[in-house]
C-alpha positions as a printed Julia matrix, in Angstrom:
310×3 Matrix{Float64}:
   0.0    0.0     0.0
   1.32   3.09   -0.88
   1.17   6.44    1.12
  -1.04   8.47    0.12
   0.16  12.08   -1.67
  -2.07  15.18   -0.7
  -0.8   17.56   -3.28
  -0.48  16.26   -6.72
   0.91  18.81   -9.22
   1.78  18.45  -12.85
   5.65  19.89  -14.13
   5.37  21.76  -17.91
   9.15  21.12  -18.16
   9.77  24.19  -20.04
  12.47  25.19  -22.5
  15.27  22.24  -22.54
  17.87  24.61  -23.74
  17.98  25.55  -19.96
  18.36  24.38  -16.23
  14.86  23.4   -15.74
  15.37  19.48  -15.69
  18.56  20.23  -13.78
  16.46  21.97  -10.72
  13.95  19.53  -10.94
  16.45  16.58  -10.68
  18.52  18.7    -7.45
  14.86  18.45   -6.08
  14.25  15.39   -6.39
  15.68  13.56   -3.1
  13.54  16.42   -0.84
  10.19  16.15   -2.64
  10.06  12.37   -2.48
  10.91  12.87    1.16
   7.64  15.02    1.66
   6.02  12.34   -0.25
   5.49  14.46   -3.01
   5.21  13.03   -6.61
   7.19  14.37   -9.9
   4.89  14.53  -12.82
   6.43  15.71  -15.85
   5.06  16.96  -18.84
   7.05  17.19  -22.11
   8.9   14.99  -24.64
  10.0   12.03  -22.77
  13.44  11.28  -25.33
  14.42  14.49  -24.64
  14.43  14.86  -20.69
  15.73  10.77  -20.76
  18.75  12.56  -22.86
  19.26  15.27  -20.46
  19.25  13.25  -17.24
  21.34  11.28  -18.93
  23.96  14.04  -19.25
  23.97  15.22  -16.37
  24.15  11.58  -14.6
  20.56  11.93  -12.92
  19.86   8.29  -12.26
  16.04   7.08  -11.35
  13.38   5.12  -12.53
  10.96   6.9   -15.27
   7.42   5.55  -15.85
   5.77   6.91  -18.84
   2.01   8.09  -18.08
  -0.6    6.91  -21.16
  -3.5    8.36  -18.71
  -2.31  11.02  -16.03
  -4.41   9.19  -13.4
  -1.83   5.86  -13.38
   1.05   7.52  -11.01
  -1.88   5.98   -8.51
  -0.36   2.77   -9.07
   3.0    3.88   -8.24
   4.76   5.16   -5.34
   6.67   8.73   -5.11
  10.1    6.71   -5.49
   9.53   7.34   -9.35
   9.62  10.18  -11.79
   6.63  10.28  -14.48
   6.37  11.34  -17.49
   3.35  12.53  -19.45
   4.51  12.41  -23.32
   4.2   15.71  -24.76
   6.37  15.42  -27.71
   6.13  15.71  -31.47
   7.98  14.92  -34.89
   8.12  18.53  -35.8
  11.28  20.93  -35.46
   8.97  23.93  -34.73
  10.04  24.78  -31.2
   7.49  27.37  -30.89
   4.58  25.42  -32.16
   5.92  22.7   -29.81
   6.05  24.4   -26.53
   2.68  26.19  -27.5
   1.01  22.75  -27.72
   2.7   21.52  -24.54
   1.38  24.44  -22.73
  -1.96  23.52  -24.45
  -2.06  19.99  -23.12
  -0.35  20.79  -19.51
  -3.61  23.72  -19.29
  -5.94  20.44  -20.37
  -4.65  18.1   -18.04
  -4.58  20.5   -14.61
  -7.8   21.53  -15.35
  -9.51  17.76  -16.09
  -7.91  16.48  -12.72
  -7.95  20.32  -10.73
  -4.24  19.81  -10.15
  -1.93  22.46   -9.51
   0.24  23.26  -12.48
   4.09  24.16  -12.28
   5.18  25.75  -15.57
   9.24  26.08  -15.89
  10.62  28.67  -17.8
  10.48  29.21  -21.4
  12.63  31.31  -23.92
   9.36  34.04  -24.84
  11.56  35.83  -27.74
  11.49  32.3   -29.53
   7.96  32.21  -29.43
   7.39  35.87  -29.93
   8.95  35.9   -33.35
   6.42  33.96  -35.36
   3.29  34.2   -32.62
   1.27  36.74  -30.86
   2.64  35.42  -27.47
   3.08  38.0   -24.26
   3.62  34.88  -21.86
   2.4   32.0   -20.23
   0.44  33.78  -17.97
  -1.34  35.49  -20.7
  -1.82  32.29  -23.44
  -3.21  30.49  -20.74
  -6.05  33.27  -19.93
  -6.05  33.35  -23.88
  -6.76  29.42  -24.14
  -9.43  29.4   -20.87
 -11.3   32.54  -21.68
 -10.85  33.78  -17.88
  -8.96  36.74  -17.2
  -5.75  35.65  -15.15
  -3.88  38.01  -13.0
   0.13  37.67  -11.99
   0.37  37.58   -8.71
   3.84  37.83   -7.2
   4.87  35.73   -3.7
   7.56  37.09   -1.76
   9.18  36.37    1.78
   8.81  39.93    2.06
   5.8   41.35    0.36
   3.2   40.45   -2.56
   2.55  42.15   -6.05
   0.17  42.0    -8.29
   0.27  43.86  -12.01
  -2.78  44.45  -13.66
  -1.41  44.43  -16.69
   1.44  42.98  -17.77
   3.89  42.17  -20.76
   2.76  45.14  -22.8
   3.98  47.56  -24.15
   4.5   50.62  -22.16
   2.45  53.75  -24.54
  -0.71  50.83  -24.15
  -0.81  50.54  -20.53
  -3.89  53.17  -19.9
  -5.6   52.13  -23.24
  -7.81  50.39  -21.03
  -7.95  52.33  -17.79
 -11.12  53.54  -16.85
 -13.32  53.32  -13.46
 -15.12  50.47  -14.63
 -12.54  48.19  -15.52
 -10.43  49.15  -12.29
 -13.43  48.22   -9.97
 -14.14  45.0   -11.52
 -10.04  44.19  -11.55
 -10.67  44.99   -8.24
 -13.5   42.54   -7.09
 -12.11  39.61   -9.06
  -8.87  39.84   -7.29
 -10.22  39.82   -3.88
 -12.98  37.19   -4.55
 -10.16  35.14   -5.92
  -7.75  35.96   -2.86
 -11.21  34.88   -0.76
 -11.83  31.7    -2.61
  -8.19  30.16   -2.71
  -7.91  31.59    1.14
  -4.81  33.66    0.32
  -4.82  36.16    3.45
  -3.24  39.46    3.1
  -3.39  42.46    6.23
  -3.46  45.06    4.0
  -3.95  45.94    0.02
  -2.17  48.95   -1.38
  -2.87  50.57   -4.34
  -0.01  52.02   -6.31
  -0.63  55.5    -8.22
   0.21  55.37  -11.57
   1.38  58.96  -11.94
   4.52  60.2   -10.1
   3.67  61.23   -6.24
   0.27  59.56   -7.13
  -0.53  62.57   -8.72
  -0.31  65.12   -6.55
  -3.7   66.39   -5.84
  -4.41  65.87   -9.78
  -1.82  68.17  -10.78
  -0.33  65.4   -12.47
  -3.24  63.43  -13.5
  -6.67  62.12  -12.92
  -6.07  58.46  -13.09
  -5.65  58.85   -9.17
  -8.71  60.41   -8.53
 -10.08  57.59  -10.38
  -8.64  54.9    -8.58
  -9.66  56.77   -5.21
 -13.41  56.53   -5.74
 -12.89  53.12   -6.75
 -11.32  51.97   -3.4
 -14.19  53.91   -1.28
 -16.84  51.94   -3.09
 -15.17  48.37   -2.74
 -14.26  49.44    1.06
 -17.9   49.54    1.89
 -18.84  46.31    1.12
 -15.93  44.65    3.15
 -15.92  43.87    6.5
 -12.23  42.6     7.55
  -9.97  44.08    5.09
  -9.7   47.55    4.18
  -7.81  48.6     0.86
  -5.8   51.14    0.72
  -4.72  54.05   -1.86
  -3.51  55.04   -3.79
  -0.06  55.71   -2.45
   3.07  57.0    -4.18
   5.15  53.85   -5.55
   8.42  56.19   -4.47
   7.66  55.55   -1.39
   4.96  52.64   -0.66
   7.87  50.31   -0.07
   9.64  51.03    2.84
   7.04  50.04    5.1
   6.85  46.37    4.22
   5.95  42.6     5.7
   4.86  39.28    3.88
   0.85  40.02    4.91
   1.22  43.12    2.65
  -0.14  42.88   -1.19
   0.73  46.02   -3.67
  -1.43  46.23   -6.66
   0.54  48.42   -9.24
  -1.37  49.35  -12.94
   2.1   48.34  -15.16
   4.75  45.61  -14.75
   7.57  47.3   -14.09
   6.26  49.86  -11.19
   6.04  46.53   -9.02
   8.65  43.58  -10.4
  11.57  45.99   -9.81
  11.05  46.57   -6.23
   9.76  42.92   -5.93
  12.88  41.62   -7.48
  15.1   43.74   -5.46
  13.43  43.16   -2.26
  12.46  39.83   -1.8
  15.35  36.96   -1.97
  12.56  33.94   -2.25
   9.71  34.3    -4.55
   7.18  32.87   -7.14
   4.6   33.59   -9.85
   1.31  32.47   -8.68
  -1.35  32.55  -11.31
  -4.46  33.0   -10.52
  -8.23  33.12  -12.14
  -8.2   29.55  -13.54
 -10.12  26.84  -12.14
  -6.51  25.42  -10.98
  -3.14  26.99   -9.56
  -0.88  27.72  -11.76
   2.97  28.39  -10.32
   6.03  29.19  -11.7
   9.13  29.56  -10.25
  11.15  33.54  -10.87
  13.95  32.34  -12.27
  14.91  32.08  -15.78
  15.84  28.95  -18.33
  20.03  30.1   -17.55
  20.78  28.38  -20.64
  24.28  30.39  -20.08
  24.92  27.35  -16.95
  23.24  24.65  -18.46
  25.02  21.53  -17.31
  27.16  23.2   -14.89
  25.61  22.04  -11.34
  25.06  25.99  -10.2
  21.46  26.24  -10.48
  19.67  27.42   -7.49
  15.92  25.24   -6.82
  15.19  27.27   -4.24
  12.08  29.0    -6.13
  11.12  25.16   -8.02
  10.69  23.37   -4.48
   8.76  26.65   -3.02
   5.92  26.25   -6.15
   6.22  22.71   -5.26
   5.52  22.55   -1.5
   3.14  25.5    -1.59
């Protein structure tokens, strides 16, 4: 009889040009310990090859259906063939993304994507990232939210380019961006103290002598502060300055990418991409695929086994 494993969650292995299969083989000896099981999903020749290089040695069991790791116990890796005869590596990781997405959401498991070269993709598809293909493919509007030891982010919008990022802003859109974040926050049970709001213009605004986004977002957050009863949002405050007063119950919701992910980056030494909206979790770990150390044992898994154990 087998023990039984609480937390099943399905590995996209990412770009192979990269240290993704090295991380997840460095991780291997403490997830089997917390009886966790490695579920890969990707071409099964290729990640034999690579584990292979790098001398990784275990027993692989190819999945046909994902639900037969039942039959096995945690000692094992497993592998979901997601492979194909074409060169495209675009077109490939596209559809592996496609049939990872499938899979999590048929059995509600969580989903770890690895990282992927985007510029690859980008050349011959309208790709932003996986966070955005996979609201794309699911018709649900996803959000990016950041996990750090030190704080939380989220961006409401994302891998755009910067002269589109108020295209869309308007009081409507921020209040229902808004309510979907905190009845997702509600529903997966993810507790924060406080919610700041970021302005968008420098010194959020200053009194609206450098904008009227801010007044915006202010009658926004009095409306939505009425109808809760334990957590107050806050905002919007001057991203100068909103981070020096900062703990891990804190969220910060900035309008663009990069008003957020630099202090994120800078500030917090552990982190992870947690995406939410779907019907599963989706996590990925912050670093990149590294190809530049590929095969040299200096990959950190520090970020893989915190997605993992989450």
């Amino acid at each position: 009889m087998y023990t039984k494993v609480l937390n099943n969650k399905l590995i996209f292995v990412g770009d192979l040009n990269s240290i993704n299969l090295e991380i997840i083989a460095k991780s291997y000896k403490h997830l089997t310990k917390k009886n966790i099981k490695i579920i890969l999903i990707g071409d099964i020749d290729e990640i034999q090859k690579y584990f292979i290089r790098i001398r990784f040695k275990v027993s692989i069991v190819e999945l046909f259906s994902i639900e037969d790791h039942l039959n096995f116990n945690n000692k094992n890796i497993f592998i979901f063939h997601a492979g194909s005869n074409s060169t495209d590596k675009p077109n490939l990781i596209l559809n592996q993304i496609v049939v990872s997405n499938n899979l999590s959401k048929h059995k509600s498991y969580d989903l770890i994507t690895m990282p992927i070269d985007k510029s690859i993709i980008k050349k011959e598809n309208n790709f932003n990232g996986v966070t955005e293909f996979l609201s794309q493919i699911n018709f649900k509007k996803t959000f990016m939210l950041m996990r750090g030891e030190g704080f939380s982010i989220i961006p409401l919008t994302t891998h755009i380019k910067f002269k589109n990022i108020l295209k869309g802003f308007n009081a409507k859109n921020f209040y229902k961006d808004l309510k979907d974040i905190i009845h997702i926050l509600i529903k997966k049970k993810i507790n924060y103290n406080e919610i700041i709001i970021l302005g968008i213009n420098p010194h959020a605004g200053e009194d609206g002598t450098l904008g009227n986004e801010e007044n915006i977002i202010k009658k926004v957050i009095i409306t939505i502060n009425k109808g809760l009863k334990f957590l107050k949002i806050k905002g919007p405050l001057s991203a100068d300055s909103a981070f020096k007063n900062i703990n891990s119950k804190k969220l910060f919701i900035s309008y663009y990418h990069d008003q957020a992910l630099i202090p994120f980056k800078i500030l917090n030494t552990q982190s992870i991409n947690h995406t939410i909206g779907l019907t599963y979790n989706r996590f990925s770990p912050t670093h990149g695929t590294a190809s530049d150390i590929m095969y040299k044992n200096k990959s950190n898994n520090t970020s893989f086994l915190q997605c993992m154990l989450n």
